[in-house]
py3Dmol code that shows the C-alpha trace and the ligand (Angstrom):
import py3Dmol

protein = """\
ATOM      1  CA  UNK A   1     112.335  74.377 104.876  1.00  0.00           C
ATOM      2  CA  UNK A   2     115.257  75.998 106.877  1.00  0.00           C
ATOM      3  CA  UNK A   3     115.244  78.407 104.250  1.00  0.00           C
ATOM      4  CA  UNK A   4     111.816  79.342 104.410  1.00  0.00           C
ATOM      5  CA  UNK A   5     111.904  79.469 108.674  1.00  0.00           C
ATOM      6  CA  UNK A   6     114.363  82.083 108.101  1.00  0.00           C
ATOM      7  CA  UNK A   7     112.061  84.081 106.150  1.00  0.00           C
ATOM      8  CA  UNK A   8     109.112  83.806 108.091  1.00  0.00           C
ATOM      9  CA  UNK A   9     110.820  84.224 111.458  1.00  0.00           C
ATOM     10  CA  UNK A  10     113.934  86.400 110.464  1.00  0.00           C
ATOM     11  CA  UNK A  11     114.769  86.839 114.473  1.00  0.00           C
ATOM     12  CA  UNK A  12     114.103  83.429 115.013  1.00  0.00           C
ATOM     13  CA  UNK A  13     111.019  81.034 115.056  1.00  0.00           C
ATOM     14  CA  UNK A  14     108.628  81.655 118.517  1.00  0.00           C
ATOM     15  CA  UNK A  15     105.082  80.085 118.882  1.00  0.00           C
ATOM     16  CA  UNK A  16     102.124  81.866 117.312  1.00  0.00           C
ATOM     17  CA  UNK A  17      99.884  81.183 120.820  1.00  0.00           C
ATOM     18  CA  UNK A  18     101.962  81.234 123.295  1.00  0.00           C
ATOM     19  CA  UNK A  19     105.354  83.100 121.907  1.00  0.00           C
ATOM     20  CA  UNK A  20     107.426  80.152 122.726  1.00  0.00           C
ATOM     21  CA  UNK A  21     110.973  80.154 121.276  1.00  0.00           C
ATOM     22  CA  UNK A  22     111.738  76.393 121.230  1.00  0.00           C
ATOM     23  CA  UNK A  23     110.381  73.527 119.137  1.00  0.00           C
ATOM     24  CA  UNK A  24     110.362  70.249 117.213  1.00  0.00           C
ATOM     25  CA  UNK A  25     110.174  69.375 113.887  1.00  0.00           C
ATOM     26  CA  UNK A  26     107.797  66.510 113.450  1.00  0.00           C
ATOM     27  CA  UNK A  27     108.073  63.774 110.959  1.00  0.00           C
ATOM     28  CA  UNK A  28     105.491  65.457 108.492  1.00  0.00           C
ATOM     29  CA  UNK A  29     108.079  68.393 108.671  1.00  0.00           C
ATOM     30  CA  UNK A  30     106.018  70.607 110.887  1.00  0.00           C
ATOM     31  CA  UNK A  31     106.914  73.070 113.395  1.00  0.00           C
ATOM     32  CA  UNK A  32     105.540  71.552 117.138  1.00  0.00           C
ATOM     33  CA  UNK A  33     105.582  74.438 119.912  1.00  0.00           C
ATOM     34  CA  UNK A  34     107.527  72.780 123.193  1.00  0.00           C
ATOM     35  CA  UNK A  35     104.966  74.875 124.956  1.00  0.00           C
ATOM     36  CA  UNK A  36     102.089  74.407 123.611  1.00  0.00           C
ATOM     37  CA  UNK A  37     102.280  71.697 121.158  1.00  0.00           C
ATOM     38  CA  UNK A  38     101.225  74.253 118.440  1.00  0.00           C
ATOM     39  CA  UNK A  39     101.288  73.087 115.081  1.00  0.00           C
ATOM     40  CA  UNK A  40     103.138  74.833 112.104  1.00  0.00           C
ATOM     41  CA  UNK A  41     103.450  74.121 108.510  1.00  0.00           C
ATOM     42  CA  UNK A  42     106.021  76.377 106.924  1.00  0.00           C
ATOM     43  CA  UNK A  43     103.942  76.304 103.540  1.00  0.00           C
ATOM     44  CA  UNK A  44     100.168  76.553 105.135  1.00  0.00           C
ATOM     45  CA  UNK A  45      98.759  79.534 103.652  1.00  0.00           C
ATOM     46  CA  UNK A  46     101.407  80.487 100.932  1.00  0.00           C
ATOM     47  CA  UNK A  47     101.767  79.638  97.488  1.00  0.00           C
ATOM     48  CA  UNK A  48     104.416  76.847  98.364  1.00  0.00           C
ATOM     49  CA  UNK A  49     101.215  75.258  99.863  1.00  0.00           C
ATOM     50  CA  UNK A  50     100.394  71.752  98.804  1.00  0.00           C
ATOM     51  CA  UNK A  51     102.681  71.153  95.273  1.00  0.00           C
ATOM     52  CA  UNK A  52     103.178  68.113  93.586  1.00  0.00           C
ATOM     53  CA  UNK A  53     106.828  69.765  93.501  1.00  0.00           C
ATOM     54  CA  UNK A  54     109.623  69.288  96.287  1.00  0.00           C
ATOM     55  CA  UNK A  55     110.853  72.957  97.605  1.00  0.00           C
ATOM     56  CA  UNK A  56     114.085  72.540  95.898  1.00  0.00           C
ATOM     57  CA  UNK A  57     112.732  71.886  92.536  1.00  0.00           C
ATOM     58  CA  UNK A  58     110.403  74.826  92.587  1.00  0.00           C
ATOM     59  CA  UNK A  59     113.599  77.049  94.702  1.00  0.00           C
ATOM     60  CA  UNK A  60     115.332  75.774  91.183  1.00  0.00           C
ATOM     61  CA  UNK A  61     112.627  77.184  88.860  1.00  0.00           C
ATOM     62  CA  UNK A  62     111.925  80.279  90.425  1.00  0.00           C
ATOM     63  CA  UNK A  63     115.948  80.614  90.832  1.00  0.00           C
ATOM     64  CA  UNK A  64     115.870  80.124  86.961  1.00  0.00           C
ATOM     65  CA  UNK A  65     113.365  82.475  86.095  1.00  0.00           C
ATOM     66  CA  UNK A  66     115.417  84.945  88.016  1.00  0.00           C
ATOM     67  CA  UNK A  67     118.630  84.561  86.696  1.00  0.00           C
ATOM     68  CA  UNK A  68     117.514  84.110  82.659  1.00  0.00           C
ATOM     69  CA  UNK A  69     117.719  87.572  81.171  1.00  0.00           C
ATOM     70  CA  UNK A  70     114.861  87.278  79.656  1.00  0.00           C
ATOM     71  CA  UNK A  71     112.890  84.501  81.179  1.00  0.00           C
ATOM     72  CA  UNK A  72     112.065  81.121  80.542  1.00  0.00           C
ATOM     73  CA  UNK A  73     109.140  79.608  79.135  1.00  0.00           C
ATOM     74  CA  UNK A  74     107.120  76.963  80.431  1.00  0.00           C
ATOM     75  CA  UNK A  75     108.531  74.037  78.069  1.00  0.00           C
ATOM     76  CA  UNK A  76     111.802  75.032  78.651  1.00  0.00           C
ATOM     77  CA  UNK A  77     111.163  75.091  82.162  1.00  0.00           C
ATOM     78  CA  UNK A  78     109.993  71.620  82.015  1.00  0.00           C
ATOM     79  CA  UNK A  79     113.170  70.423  80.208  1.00  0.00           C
ATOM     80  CA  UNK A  80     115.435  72.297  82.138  1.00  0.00           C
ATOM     81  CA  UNK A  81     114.350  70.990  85.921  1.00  0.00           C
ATOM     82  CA  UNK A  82     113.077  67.886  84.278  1.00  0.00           C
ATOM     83  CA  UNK A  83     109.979  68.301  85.682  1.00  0.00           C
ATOM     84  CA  UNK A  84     107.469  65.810  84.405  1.00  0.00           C
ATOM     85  CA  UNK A  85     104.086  67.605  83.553  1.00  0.00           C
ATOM     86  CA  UNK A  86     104.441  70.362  81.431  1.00  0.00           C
ATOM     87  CA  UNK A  87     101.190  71.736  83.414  1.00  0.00           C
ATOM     88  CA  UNK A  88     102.861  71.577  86.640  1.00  0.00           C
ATOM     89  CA  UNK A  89     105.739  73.886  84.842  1.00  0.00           C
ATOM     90  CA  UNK A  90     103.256  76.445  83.506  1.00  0.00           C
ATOM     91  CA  UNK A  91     101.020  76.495  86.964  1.00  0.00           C
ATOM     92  CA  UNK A  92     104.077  77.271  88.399  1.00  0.00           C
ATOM     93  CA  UNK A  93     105.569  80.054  86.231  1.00  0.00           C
ATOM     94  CA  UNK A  94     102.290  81.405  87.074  1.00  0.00           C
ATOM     95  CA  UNK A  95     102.352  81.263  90.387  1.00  0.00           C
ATOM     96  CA  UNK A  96     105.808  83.318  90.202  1.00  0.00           C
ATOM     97  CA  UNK A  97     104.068  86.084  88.308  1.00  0.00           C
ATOM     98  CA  UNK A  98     101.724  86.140  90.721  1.00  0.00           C
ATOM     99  CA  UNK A  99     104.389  87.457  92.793  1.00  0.00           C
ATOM    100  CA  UNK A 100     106.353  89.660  90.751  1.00  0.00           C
ATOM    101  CA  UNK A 101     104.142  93.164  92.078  1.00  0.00           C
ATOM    102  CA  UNK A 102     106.007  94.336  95.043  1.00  0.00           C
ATOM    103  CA  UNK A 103     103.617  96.502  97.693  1.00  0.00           C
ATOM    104  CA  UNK A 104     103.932  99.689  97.964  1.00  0.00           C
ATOM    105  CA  UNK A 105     105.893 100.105  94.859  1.00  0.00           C
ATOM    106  CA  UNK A 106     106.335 104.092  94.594  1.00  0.00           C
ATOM    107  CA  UNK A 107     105.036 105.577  91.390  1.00  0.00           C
ATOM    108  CA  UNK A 108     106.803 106.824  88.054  1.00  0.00           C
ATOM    109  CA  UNK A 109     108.468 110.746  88.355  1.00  0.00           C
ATOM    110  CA  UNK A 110     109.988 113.027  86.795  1.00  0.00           C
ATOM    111  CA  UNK A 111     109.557 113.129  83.018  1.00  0.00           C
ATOM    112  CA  UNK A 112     107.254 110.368  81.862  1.00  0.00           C
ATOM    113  CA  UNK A 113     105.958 109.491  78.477  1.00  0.00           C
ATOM    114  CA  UNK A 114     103.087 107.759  78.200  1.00  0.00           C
ATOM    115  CA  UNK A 115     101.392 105.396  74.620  1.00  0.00           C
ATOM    116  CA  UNK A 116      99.110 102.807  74.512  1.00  0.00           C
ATOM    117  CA  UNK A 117      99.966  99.957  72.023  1.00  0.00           C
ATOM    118  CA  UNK A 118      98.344  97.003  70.855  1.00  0.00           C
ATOM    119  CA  UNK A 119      99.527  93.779  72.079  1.00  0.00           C
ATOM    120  CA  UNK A 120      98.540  90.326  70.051  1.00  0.00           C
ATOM    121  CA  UNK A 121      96.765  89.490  67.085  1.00  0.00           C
ATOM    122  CA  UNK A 122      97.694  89.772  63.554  1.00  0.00           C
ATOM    123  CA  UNK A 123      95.624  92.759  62.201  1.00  0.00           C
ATOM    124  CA  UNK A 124      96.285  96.122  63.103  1.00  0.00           C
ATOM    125  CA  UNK A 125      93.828  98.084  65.294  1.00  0.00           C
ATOM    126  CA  UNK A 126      92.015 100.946  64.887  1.00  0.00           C
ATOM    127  CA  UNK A 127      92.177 103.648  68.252  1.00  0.00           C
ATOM    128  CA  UNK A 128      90.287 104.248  70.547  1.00  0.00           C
ATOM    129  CA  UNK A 129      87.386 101.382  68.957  1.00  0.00           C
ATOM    130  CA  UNK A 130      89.295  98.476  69.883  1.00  0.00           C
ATOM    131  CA  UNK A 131      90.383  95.471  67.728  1.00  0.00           C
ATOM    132  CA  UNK A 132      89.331  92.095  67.734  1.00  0.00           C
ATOM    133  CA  UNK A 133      91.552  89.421  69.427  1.00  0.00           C
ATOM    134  CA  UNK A 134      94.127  92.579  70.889  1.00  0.00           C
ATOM    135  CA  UNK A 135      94.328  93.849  74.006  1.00  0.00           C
ATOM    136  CA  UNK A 136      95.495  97.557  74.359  1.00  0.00           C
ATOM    137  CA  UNK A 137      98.202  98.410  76.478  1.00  0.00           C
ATOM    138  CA  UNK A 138      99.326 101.396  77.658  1.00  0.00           C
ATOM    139  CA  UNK A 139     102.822 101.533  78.488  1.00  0.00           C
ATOM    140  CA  UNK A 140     104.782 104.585  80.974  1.00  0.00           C
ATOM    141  CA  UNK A 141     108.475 104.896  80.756  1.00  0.00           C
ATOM    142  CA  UNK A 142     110.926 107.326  82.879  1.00  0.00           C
ATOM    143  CA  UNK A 143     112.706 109.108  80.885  1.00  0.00           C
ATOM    144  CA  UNK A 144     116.552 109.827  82.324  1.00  0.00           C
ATOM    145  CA  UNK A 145     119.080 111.593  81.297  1.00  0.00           C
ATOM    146  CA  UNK A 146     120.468 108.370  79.599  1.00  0.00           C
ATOM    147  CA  UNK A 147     118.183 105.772  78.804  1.00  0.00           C
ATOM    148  CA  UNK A 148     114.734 105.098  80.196  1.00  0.00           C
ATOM    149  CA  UNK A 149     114.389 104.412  83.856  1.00  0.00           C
ATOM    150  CA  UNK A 150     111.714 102.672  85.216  1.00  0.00           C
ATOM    151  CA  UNK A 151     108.402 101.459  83.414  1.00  0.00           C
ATOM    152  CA  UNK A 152     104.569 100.621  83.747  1.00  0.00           C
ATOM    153  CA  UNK A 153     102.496  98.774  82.125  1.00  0.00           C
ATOM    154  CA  UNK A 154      98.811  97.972  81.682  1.00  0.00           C
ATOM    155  CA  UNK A 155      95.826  96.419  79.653  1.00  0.00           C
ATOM    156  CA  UNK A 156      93.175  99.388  79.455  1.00  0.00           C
ATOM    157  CA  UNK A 157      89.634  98.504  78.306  1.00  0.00           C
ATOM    158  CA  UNK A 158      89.728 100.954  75.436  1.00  0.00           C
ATOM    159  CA  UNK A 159      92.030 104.697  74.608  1.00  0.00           C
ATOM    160  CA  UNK A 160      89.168 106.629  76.224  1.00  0.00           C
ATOM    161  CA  UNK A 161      89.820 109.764  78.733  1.00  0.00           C
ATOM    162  CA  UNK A 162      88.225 108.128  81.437  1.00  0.00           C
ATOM    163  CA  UNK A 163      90.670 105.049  80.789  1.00  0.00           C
ATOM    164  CA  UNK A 164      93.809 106.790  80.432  1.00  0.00           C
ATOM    165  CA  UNK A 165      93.796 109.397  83.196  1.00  0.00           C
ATOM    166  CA  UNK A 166      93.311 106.397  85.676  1.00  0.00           C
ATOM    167  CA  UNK A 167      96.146 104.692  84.638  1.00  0.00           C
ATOM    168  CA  UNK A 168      98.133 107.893  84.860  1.00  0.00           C
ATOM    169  CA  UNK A 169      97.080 108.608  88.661  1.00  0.00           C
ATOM    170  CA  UNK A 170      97.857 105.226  89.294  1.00  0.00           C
ATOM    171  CA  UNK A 171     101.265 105.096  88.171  1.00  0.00           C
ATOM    172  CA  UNK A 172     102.380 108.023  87.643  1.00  0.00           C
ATOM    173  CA  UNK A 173     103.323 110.937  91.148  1.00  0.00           C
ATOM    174  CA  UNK A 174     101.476 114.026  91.028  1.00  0.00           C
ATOM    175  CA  UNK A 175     103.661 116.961  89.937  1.00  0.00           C
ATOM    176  CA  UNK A 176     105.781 114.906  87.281  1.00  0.00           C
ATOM    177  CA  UNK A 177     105.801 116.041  83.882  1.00  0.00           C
ATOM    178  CA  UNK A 178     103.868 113.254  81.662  1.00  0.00           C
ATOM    179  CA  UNK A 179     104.444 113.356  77.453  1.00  0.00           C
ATOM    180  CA  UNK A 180     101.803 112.255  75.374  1.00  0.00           C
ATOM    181  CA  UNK A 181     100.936 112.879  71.707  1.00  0.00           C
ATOM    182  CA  UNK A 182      98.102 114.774  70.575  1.00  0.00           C
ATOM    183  CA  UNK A 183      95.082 112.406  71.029  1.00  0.00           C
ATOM    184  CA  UNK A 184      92.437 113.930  73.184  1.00  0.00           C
ATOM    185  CA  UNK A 185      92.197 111.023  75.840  1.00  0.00           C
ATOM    186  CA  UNK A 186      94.786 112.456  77.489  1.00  0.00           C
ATOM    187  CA  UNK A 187      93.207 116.228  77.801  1.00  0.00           C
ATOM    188  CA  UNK A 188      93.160 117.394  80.812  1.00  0.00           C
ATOM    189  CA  UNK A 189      95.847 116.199  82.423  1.00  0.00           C
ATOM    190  CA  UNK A 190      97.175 119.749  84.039  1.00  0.00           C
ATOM    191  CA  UNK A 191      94.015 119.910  86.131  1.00  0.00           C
ATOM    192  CA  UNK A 192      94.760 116.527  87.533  1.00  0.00           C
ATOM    193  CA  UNK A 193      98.158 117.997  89.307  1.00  0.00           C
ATOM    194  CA  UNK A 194     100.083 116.989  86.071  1.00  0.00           C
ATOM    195  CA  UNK A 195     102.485 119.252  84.046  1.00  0.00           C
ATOM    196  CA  UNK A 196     101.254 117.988  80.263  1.00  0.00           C
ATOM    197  CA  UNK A 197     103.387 118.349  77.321  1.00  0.00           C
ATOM    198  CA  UNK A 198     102.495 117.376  73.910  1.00  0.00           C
ATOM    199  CA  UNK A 199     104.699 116.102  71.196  1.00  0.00           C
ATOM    200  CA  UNK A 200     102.584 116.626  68.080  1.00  0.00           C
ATOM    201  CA  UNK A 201     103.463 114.368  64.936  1.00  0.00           C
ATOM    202  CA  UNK A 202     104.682 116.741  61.948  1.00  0.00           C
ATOM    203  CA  UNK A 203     105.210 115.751  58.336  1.00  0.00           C
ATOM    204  CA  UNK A 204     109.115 115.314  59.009  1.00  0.00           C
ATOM    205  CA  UNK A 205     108.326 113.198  62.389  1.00  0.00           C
ATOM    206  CA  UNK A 206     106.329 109.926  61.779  1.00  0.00           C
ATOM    207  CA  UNK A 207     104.117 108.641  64.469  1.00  0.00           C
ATOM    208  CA  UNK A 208     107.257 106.424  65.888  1.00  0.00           C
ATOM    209  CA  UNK A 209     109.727 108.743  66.292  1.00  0.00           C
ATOM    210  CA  UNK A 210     108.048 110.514  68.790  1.00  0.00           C
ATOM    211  CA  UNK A 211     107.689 109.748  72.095  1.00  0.00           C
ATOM    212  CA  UNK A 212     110.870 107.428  71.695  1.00  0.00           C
ATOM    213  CA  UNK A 213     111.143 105.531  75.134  1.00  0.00           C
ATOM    214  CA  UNK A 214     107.638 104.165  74.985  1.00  0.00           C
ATOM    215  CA  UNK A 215     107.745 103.010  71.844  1.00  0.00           C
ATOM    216  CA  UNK A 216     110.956 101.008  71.971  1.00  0.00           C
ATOM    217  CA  UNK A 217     109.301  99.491  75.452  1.00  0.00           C
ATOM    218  CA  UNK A 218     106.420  98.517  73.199  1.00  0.00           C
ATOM    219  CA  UNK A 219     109.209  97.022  70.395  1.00  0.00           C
ATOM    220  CA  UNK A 220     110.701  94.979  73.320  1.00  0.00           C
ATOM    221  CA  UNK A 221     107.465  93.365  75.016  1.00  0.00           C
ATOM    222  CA  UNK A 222     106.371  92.425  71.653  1.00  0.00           C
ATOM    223  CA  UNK A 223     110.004  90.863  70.998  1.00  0.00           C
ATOM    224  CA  UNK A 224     109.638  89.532  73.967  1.00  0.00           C
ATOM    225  CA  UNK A 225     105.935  87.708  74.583  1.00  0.00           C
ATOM    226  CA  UNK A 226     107.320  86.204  70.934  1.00  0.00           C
ATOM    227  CA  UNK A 227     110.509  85.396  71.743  1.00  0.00           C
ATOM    228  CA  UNK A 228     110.431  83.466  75.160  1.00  0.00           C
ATOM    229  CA  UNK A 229     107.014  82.864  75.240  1.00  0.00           C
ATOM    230  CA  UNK A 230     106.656  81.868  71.151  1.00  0.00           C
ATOM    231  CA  UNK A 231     103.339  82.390  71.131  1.00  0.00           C
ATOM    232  CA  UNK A 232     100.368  84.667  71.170  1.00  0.00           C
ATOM    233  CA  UNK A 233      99.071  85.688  74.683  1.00  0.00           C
ATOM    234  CA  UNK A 234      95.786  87.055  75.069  1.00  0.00           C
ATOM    235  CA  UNK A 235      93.660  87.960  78.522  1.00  0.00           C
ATOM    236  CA  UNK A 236      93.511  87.136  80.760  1.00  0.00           C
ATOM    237  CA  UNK A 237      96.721  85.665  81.179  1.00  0.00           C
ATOM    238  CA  UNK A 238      98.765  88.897  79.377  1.00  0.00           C
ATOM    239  CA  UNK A 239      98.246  90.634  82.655  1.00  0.00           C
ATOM    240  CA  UNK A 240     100.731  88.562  84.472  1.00  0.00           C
ATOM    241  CA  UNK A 241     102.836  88.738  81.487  1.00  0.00           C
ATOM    242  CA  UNK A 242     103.022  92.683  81.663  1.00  0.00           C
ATOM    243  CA  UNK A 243     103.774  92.183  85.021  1.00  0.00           C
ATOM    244  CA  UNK A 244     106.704  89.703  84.275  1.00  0.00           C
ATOM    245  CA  UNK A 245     107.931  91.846  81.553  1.00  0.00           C
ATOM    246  CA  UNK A 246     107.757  95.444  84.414  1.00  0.00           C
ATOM    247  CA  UNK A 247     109.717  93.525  87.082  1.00  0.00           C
ATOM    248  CA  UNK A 248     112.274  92.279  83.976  1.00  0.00           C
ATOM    249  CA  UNK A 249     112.922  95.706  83.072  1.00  0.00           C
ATOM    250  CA  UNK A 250     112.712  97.342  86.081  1.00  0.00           C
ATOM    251  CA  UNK A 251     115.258  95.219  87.870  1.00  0.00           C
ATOM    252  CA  UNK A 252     117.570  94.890  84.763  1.00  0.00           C
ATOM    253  CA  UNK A 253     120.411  96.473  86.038  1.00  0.00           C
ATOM    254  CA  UNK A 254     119.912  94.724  89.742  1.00  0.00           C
ATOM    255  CA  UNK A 255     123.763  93.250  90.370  1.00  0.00           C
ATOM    256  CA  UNK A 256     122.115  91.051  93.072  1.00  0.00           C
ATOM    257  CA  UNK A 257     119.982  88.192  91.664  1.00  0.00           C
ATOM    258  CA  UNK A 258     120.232  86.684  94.749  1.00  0.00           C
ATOM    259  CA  UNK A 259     118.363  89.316  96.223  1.00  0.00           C
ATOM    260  CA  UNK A 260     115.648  89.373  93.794  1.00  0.00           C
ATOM    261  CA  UNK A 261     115.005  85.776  94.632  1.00  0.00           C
ATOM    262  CA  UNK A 262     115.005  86.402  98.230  1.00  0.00           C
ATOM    263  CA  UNK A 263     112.860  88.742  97.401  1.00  0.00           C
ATOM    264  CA  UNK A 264     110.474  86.779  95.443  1.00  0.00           C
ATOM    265  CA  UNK A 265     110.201  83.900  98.182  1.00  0.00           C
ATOM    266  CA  UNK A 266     108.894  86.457 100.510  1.00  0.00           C
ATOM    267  CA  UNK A 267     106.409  87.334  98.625  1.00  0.00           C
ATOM    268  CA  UNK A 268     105.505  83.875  97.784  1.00  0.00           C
ATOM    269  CA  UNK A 269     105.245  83.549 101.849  1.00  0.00           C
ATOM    270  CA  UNK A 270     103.031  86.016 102.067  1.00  0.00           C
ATOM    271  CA  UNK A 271     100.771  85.464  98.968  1.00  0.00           C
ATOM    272  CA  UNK A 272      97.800  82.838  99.349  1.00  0.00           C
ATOM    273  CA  UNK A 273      97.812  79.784  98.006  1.00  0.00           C
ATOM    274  CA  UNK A 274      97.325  79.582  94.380  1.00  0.00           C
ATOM    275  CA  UNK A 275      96.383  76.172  92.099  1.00  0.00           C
ATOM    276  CA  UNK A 276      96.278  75.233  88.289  1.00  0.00           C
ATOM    277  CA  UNK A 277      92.093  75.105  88.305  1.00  0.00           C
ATOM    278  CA  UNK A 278      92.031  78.529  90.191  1.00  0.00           C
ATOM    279  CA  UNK A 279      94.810  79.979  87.573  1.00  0.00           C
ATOM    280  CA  UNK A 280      92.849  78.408  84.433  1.00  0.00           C
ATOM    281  CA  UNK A 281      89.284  79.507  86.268  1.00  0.00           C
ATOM    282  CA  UNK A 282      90.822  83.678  85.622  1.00  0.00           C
TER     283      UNK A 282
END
"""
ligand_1 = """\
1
ZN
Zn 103.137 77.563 121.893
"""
view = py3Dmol.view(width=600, height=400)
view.addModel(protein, "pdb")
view.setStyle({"model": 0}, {"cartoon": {"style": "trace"}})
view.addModel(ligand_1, "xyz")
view.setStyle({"model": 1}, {"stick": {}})
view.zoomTo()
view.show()
């Protein structure tokens, strides 16, 4: 609770109605103005609102989730804290997702490659129609002068122009130069305030080795979503996975974990509260 005071008041707690600076702390835990007997529940109103888990256990989980390379799945979660209901661990893995979208996150720059890729099922798809049980993704990597810098990622309803170029004006700064292949869904791109350059497939260059960044991003999630998650994750939930997976990479050379956490439990502050029914309801 201390911890989470310090959040919400960084300079130091003061009354909502009357900008009081002292107070009690009731039995029920919550904040009473000295004033004007105000009322304050630290959790009212954010995600930590109303669990059947103490703070410290879900401070443990998220801390967890942090500091595991590459995550932690809901079952291990649930053996790891001990926590008794293996839906209380996957509501609340959820929740942390939830979270993982920082505001006013700037967009992609520079040189950018851009893919889609299919993500689930067993049978391969077909583009631009779609394929049953899959959900397309399209994935945007920075491409440095070492490595791959930052990436995007999202579920697009099909490979379509109309599909694509939103995505790109989304995530991507005007000006940058984006790298696609050849497929006409992404026509049109210079008019849009984009410098387009196209990497055509030739009979020495299969379709992989192209655009190289995006596709070992695609390699990765997929190792990934099978790896910690061990199972196959369709929509709606993939969304949240994507968004798991973008705040994973992007952060994975963050020395400060501690930071990222902090981090986190700000947003979770901020973010409304969030339950199992409303999470299974998506
Ligand atoms: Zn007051």
């Amino acid at each position: 609770m201390e911890y989470l005071k310090g959040i919400r008041f960084p300079d130091g707690y003061f009354c909502r109605k009357c900008n009081h600076k002292e107070y009690w702390i009731n039995k029920r835990g919550i904040l009473v103005c000295k004033s004007c007997r105000d009322e304050l529940s630290l959790t009212a109103g954010t995600i930590f609102h109303r669990s059947k888990l103490s703070l410290v256990i879900i401070f443990r989980a998220l801390w967890w989730m942090v500091a595991q390379k590459n995550g932690v799945s809901a079952v291990g979660l649930q053996r790891v804290l001990g926590i008794g209901s293996y839906r209380t661990a996957w509501t609340w893995l959820h929740k942390f997702r939830r979270l993982m979208v920082f505001p006013g996150r700037g967009r992609l720059t520079g040189n950018v490659e851009v893919d889609e890729t299919f993500v689930g099922g067993k049978k391969s798809g077909k583009r631009g129609r779609g394929a049953e049980g899959k959900a397309l993704v399209v994935i945007a990597v920075e491409i440095l002068e070492k490595g791959s810098g930052r990436v995007r990622l999202s579920i697009v309803p099909d490979a379509s122009h109309e599909s694509l170029v939103k995505f790109i004006s989304d995530n991507i700064e005007k000006g940058s130069v984006v790298i696609t292949d050849g497929w006409n869904g992404y026509s049109g791109l210079s008019a849009k305030g984009y410098s387009h350059k196209i990497e055509e497939m030739t009979k020495l260059l299969e379709d992989e080795e192209i655009l190289p960044n995006v596709h070992r991003i695609a390699s990765l999630l997929k190792r990934w979503l099978l790896g910690t998650h061990q199972n196959y994750i369709g929509e709606p939930y993939l969304s949240y996975y994507l968004d798991e997976y973008t705040f994973r990479f992007n952060r994975r050379k963050s020395k400060s974990r501690g930071l990222l956490f902090q981090r986190l439990i700000e947003q979770g502050v901020m973010h409304e509260p969030v339950d199992y029914k409303l999470i299974r309801s998506m």
